[in-house]
RODO-2510 file (C-alpha; in nm, 4 decimals, decimal comma):
residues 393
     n   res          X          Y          Z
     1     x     8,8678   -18,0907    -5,0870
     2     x     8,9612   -18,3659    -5,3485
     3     x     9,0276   -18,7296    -5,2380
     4     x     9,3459   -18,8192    -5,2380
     5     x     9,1705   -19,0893    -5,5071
     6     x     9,0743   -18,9257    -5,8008
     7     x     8,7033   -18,9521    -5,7639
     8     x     8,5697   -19,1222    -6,0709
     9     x     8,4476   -19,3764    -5,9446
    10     x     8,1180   -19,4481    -5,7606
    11     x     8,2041   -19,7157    -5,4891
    12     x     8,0464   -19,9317    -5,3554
    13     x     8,0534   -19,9367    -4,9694
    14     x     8,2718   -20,2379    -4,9525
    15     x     8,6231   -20,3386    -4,8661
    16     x     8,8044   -20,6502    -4,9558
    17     x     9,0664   -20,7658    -4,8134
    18     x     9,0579   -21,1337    -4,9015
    19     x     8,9659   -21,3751    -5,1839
    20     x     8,9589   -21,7122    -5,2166
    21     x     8,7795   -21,9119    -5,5386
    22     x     8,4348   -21,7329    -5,6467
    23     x     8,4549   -21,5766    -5,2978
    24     x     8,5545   -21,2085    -5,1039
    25     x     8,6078   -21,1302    -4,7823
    26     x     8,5243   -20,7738    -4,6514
    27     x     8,7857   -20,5912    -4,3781
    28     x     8,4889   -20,6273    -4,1631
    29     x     8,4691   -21,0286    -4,2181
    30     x     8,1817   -21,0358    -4,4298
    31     x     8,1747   -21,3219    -4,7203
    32     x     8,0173   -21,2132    -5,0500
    33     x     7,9567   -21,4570    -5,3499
    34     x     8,2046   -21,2923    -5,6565
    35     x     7,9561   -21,3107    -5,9602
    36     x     8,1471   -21,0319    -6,1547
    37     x     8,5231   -21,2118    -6,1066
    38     x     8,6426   -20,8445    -6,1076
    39     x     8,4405   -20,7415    -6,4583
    40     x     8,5757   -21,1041    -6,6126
    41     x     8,9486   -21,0567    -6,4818
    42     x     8,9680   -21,3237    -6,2665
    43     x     8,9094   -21,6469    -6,5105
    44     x     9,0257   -21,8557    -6,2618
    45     x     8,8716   -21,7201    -5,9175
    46     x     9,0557   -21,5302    -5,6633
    47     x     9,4040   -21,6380    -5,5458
    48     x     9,4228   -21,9714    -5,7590
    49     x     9,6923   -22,2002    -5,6701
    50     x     9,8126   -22,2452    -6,0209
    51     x     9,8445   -21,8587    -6,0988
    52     x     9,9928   -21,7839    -5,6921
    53     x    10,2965   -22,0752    -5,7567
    54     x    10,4017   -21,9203    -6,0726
    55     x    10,3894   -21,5918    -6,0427
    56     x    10,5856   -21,6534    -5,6883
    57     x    10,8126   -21,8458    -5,9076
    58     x    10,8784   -21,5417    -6,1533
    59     x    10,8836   -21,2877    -5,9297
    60     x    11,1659   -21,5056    -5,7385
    61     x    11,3580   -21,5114    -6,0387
    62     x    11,3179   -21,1670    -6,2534
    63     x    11,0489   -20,9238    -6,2795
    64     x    11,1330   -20,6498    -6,5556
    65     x    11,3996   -20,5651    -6,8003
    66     x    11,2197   -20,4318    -7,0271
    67     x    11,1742   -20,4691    -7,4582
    68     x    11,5432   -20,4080    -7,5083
    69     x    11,5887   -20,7694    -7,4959
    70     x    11,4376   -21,0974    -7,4976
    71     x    11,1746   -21,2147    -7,2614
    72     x    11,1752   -21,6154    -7,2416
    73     x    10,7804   -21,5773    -7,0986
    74     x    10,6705   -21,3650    -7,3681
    75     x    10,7701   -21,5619    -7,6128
    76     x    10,6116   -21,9026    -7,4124
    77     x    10,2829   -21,7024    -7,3917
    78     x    10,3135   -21,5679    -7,7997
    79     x    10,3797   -21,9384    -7,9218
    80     x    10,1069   -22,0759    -7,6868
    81     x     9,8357   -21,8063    -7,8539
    82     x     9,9873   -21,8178    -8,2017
    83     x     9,9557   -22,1620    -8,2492
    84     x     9,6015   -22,2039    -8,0379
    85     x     9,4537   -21,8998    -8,2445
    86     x     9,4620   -21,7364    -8,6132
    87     x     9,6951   -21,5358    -8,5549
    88     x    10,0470   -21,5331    -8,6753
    89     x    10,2242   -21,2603    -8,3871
    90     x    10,1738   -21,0702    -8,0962
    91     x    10,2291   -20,7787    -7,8813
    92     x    10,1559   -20,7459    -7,5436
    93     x    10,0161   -20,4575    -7,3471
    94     x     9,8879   -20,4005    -7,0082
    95     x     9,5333   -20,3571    -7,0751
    96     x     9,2434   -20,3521    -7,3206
    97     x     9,2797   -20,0135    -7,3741
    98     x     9,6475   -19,9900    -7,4966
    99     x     9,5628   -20,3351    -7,6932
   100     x     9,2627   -20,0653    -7,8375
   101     x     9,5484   -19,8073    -7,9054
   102     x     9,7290   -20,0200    -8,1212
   103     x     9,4969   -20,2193    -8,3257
   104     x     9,3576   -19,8929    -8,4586
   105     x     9,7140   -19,7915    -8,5632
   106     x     9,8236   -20,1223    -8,6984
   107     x     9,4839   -20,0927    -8,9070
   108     x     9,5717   -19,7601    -9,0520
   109     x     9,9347   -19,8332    -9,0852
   110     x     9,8720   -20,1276    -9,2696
   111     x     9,6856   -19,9246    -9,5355
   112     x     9,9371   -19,6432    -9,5554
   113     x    10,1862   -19,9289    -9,6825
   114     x     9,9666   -20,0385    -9,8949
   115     x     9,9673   -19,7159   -10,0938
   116     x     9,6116   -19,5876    -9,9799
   117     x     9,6929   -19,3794    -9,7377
   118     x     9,3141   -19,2464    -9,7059
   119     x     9,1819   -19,5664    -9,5744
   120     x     9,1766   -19,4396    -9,2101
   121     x     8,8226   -19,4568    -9,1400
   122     x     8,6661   -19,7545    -8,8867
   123     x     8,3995   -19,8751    -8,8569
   124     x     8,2098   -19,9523    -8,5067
   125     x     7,8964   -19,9924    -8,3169
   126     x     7,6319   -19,8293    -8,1319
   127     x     7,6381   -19,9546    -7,7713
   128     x     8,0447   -20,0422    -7,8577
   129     x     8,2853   -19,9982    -7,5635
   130     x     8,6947   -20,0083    -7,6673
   131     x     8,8223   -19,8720    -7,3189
   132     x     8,8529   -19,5079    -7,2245
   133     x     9,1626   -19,3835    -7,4109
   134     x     9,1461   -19,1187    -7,6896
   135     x     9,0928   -19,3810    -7,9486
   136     x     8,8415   -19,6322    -7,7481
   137     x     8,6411   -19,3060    -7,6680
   138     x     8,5715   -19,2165    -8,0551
   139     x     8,5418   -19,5342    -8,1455
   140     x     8,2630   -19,5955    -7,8983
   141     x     8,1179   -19,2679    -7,9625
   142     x     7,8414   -19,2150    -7,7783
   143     x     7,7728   -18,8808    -7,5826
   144     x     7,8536   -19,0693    -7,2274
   145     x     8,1809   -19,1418    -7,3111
   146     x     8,2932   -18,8428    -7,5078
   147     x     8,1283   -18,5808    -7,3959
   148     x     8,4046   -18,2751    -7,2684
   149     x     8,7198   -18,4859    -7,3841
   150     x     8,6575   -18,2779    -7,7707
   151     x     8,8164   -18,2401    -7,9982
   152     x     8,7903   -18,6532    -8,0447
   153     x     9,0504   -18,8476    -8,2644
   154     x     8,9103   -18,8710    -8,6161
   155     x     8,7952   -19,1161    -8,8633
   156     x     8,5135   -19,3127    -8,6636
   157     x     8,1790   -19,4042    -8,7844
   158     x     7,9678   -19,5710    -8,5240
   159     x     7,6612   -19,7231    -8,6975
   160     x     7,3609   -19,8698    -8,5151
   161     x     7,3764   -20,2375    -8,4100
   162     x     7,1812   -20,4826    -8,6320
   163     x     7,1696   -20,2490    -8,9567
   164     x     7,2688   -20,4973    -9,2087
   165     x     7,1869   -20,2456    -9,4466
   166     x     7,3632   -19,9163    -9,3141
   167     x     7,6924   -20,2054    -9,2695
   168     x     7,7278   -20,3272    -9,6388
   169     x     7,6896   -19,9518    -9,7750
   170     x     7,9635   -19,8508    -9,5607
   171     x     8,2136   -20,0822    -9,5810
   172     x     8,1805   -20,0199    -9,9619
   173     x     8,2997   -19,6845    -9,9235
   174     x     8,6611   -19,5860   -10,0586
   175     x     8,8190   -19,4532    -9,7060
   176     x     8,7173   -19,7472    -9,4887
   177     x     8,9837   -19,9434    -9,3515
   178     x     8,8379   -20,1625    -9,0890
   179     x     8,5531   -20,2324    -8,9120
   180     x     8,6089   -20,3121    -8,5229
   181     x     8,3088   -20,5294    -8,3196
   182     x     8,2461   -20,7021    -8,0292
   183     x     8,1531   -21,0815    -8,0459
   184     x     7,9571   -21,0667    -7,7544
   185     x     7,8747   -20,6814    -7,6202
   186     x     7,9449   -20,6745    -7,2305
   187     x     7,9306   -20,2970    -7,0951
   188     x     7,6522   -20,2471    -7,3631
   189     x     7,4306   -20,5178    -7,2116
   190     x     7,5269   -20,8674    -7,2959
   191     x     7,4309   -20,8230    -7,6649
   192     x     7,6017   -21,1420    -7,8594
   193     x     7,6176   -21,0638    -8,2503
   194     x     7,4298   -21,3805    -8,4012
   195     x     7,6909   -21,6313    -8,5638
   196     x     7,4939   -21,5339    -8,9210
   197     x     7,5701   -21,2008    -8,8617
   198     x     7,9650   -21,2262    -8,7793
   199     x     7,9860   -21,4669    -9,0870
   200     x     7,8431   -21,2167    -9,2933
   201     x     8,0879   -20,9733    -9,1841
   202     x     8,3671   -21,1565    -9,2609
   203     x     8,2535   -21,2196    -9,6235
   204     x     8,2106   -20,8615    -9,6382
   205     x     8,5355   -20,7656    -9,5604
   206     x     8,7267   -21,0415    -9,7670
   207     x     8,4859   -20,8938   -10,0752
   208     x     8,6186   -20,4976    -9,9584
   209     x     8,9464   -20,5416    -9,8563
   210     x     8,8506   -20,4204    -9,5430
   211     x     9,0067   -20,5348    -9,1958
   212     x     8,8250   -20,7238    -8,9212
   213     x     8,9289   -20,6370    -8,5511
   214     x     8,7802   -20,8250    -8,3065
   215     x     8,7744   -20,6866    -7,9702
   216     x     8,7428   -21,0133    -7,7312
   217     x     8,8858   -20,8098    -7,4298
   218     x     8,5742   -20,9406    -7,2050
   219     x     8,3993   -21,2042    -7,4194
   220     x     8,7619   -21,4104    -7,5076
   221     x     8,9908   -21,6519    -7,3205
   222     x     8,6827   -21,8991    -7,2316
   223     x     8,4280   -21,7053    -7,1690
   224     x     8,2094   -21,8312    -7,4152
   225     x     8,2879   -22,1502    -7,3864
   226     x     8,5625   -22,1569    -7,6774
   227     x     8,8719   -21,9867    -7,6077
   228     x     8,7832   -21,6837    -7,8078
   229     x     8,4024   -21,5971    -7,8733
   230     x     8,4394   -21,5688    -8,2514
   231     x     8,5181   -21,9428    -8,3227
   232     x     8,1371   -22,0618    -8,2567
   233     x     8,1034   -21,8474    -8,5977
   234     x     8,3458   -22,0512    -8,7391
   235     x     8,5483   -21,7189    -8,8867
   236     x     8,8649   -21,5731    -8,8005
   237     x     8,9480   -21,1620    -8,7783
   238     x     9,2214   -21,0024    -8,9187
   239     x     9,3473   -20,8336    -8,5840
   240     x     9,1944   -20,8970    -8,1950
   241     x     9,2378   -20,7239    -7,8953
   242     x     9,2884   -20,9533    -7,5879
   243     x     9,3275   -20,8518    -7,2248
   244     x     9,1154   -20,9032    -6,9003
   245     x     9,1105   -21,2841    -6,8350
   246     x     9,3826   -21,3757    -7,0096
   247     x     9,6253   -21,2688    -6,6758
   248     x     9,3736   -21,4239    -6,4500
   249     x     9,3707   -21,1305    -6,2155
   250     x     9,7238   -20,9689    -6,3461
   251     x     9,7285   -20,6300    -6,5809
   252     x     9,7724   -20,8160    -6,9315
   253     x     9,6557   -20,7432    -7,2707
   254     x     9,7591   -20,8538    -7,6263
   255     x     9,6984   -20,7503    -7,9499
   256     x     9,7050   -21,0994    -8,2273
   257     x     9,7112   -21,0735    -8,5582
   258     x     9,7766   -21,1802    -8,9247
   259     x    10,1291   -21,1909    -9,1005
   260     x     9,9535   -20,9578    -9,3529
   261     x     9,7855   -20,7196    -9,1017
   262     x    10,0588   -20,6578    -8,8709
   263     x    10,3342   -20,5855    -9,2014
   264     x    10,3424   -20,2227    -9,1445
   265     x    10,4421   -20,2650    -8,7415
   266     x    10,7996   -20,2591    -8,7760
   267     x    11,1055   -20,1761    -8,5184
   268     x    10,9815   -19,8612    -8,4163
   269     x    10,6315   -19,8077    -8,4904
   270     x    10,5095   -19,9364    -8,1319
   271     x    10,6393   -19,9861    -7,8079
   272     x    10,5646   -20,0167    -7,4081
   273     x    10,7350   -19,9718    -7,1459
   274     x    10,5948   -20,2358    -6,9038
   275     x    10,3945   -20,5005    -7,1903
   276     x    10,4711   -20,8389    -7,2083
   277     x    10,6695   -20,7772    -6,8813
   278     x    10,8044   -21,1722    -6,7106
   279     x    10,5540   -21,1229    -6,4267
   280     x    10,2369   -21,0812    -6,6932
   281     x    10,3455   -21,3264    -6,9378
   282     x    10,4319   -21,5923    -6,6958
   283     x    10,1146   -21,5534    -6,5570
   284     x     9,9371   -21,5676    -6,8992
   285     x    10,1142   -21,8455    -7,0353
   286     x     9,9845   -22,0675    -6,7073
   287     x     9,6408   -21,9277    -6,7428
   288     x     9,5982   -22,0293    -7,1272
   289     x     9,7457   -22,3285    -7,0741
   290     x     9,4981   -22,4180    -6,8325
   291     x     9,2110   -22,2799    -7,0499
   292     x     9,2496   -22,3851    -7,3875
   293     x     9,2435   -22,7095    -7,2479
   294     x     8,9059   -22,8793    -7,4239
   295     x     8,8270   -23,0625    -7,1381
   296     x     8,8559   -22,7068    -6,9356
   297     x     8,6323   -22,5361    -7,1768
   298     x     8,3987   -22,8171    -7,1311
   299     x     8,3313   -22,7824    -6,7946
   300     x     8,3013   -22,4145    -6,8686
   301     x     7,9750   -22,4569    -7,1292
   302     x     7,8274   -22,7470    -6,8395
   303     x     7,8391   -22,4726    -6,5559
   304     x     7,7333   -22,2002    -6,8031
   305     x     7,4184   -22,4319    -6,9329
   306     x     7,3310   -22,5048    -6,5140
   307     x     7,4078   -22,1513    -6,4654
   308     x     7,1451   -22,0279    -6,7108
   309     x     6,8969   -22,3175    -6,6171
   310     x     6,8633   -22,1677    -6,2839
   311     x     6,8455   -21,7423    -6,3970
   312     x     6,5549   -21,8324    -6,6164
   313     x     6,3716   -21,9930    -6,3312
   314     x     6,4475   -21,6897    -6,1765
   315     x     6,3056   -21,4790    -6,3833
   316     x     6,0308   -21,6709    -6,3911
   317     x     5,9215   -21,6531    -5,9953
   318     x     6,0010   -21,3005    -5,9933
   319     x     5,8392   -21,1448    -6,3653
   320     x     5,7826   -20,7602    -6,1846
   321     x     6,1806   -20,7547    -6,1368
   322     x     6,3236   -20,9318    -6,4223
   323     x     6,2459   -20,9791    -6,7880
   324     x     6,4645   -21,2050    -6,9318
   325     x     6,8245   -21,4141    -6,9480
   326     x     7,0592   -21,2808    -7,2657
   327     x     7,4208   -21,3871    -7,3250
   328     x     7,6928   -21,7019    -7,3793
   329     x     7,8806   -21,9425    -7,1784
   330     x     7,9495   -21,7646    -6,8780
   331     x     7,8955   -21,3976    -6,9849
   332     x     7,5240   -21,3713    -6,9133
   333     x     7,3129   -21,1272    -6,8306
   334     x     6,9613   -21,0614    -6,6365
   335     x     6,7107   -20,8094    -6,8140
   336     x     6,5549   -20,6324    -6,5399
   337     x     6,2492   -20,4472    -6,5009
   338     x     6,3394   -20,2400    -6,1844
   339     x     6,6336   -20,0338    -6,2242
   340     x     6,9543   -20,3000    -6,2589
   341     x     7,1114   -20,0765    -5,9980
   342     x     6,8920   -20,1524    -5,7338
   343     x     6,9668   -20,5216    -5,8592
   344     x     7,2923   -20,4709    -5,7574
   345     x     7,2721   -20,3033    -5,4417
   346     x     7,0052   -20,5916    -5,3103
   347     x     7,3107   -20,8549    -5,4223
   348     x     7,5085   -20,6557    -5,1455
   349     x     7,2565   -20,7410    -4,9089
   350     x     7,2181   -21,0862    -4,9949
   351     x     7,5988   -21,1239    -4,9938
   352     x     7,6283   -21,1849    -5,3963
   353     x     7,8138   -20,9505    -5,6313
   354     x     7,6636   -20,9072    -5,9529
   355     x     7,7510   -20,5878    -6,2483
   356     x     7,5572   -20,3298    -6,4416
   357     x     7,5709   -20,2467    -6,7893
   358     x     7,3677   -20,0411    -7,0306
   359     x     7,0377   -20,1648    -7,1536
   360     x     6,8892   -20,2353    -6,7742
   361     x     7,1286   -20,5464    -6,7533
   362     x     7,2961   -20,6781    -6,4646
   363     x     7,5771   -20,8932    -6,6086
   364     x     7,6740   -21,2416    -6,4627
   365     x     8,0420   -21,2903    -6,5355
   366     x     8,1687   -21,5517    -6,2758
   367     x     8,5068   -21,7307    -6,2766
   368     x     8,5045   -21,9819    -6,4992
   369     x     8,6130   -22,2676    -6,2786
   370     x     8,3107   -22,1877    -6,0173
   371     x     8,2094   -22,5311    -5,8063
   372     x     7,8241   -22,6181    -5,9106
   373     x     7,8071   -22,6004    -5,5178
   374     x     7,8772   -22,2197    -5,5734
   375     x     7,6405   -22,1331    -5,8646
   376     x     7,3699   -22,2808    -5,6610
   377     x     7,4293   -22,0742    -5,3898
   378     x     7,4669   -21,7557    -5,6170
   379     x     7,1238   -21,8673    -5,7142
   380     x     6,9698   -21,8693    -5,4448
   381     x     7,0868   -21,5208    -5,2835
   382     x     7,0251   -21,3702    -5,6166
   383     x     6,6588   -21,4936    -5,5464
   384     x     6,6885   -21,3697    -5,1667
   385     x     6,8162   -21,0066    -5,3779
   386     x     6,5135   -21,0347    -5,5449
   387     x     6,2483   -21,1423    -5,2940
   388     x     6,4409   -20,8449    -5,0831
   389     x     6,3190   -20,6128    -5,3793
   390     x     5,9582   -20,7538    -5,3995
   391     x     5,8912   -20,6521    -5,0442
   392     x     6,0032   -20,3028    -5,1178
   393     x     5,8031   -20,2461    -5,3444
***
């Protein structure tokens, strides 16, 4: 018989019922070290003050009405990104996935006004993930994630990650319309695109015409270090897709963009039900208030920089478990040499929570306010995980 949970999932064999900071309590009182922050949700650590008093304070006052009408916190949370970002407007969705959904239509709509209708093609990556709806699927496009869900929404080209070469043919072809990338790679292993390399594609598409969307659902609001990933390069995208930390633990996206990009979304074209709701925005206006702040984002790249300090002594007093430390800020991630799964299961053991990703990675992703007191504890029971491993062997 089916689960009354649609079972597509693989659980772990834990039950939280309480969080507090980098910290999570099990039903059965156990305390467990939160290195994943809920696969970079919680920006902010589990039940912060800050977020708790305003989104008590919303939800006092008025929690939906819906797009017909105007939305004071939406608008507080638009200015706030607008005039910290690129970007000119905003729309606000509930996830990465629907922020997915509609950057890939305001790319092709934006070429369909333009008179070149054809220009529907994108470009992506190998090792790519855009969430799991029809468009993020084909625009990752690799057999794991498509595989049965055929026939897959067209005009896709994933091309392999690093091929300068394969990149600047392509986006010189007549039917290309954008080209969507990930800063910093997260499910595909903590792969960061080298600043040369995002530079490079932005001169490409400024000399093509072609539109940049960033997709800075896990790598953006701080995680890096900057509020979004892409400024280290020192380059701005056309469109971004925005979602996981930036509600510090409550469903939020956004999709920002240019003036120029987002002409051919007009009263109509796009809509949501529940996006940019009071609750959310309220929410997301406290949390990038709090961390744009440069002295917030600071503190981020110190912990990060003590963080990574201690992961490559790690891997250095345990070689036969882990090869290396890849990554930025406080998106990092451990090579391994045993299976990374096993690397997480030992965490459970040792009471730290860690995540897998392609490529053999387990991937660090901690709140980004975590107490130095905390990251040397993480340290340690990730070295307890490991020693735990060691002995199995």
């Amino acid at each position: 018989m089916i689960p009354s949970i649609l079972p597509t999932y693989n659980r772990a064999p834990l039950t939280f019922v309480k969080g507090e900071g980098s910290w999570l309590v099990t039903d059965d009182g156990r305390r467990f070290l939160d290195l994943g922050a809920g696969i970079a949700v919680n920006a902010l650590g589990h039940a912060a003050p800050e977020l708790v008093e305003t989104l008590t304070e919303q939800a006092q006052a008025l929690w939906h009405v819906s797009n017909l009408y105007h939305i004071p916190a939406q608008k507080k949370l638009a200015d706030a990104l607008t005039e910290a970002t690129f970007a000119d407007t905003c729309f606000f969705t509930n996830s990465g996935t629907e922020a997915c959904e509609l950057a890939v239509k305001m790319a092709r709509k934006y070429w369909y006004d333009k008179g070149q209708p054809d220009r529907t093609r994108i470009l992506t990556f190998s090792g790519a993930f855009h969430g799991r709806s029809s468009a993020g699927i084909a625009a990752a496009g690799s057999e794991k994630m498509t595989k049965g869900f055929g026939p897959l929404l067209p005009g896709f080209t994933s091309l392999a990650f690093g091929d300068h070469e394969a990149l600047a043919a392509a986006m010189k072809e007549a039917d290309v319309g954008a080209v969507l990338v990930e800063p910093v790679q997260g499910e595909g292993g903590i792969r960061p695109l080298p600043d040369a390399c995002l530079k490079g594609l932005r001169d490409l598409c400024d000399e093509t015409g072609v539109l940049m969307i960033l997709d800075e659902v896990q790598c953006g609001m701080g995680r890096t270090g900057r509020l979004f990933a892409h400024e280290w390069a020192g380059i701005s995208p056309d469109i971004m897709m925005v979602a996981k930390g930036i509600g510090g633990g409550f469903p939020l996206g956004a999709v920002l963009a240019t003036e120029d990009a987002a002409s051919g979304m007009t009263a109509g074209t796009h809509g949501s039900t529940y996006g940019g709701n009071p609750l959310a925005c309220a929410v997301g206006a406290r949390v990038t208030e709090i961390i744009s702040n440069p002295a917030f984002l600071a503190e981020v790249n110190r912990k990060a920089g003590l963080l990574r300090q201690g992961l490559e002594g790690l891997v250095g007093s345990h070689p036969d478990i882990f090869s290396g430390v890849r990554g930025t800020g406080l998106m990092l991630g451990l090579a391994c040499k045993v299976t990374n799964s096993d690397v997480v299961n030992a965490g459970y053991g040792a009471g730290v929570l860690t995540v897998g990703a392609a490529d053999n990675v387990v991937r660090l992703l901690p709140a980004l306010n975590i107490p130095d007191a905390d990251i040397t504890e993480a340290l340690q029971r990730l070295d307890t995980a490991a020693r735990s491993l060691e002995a199995a062997a």
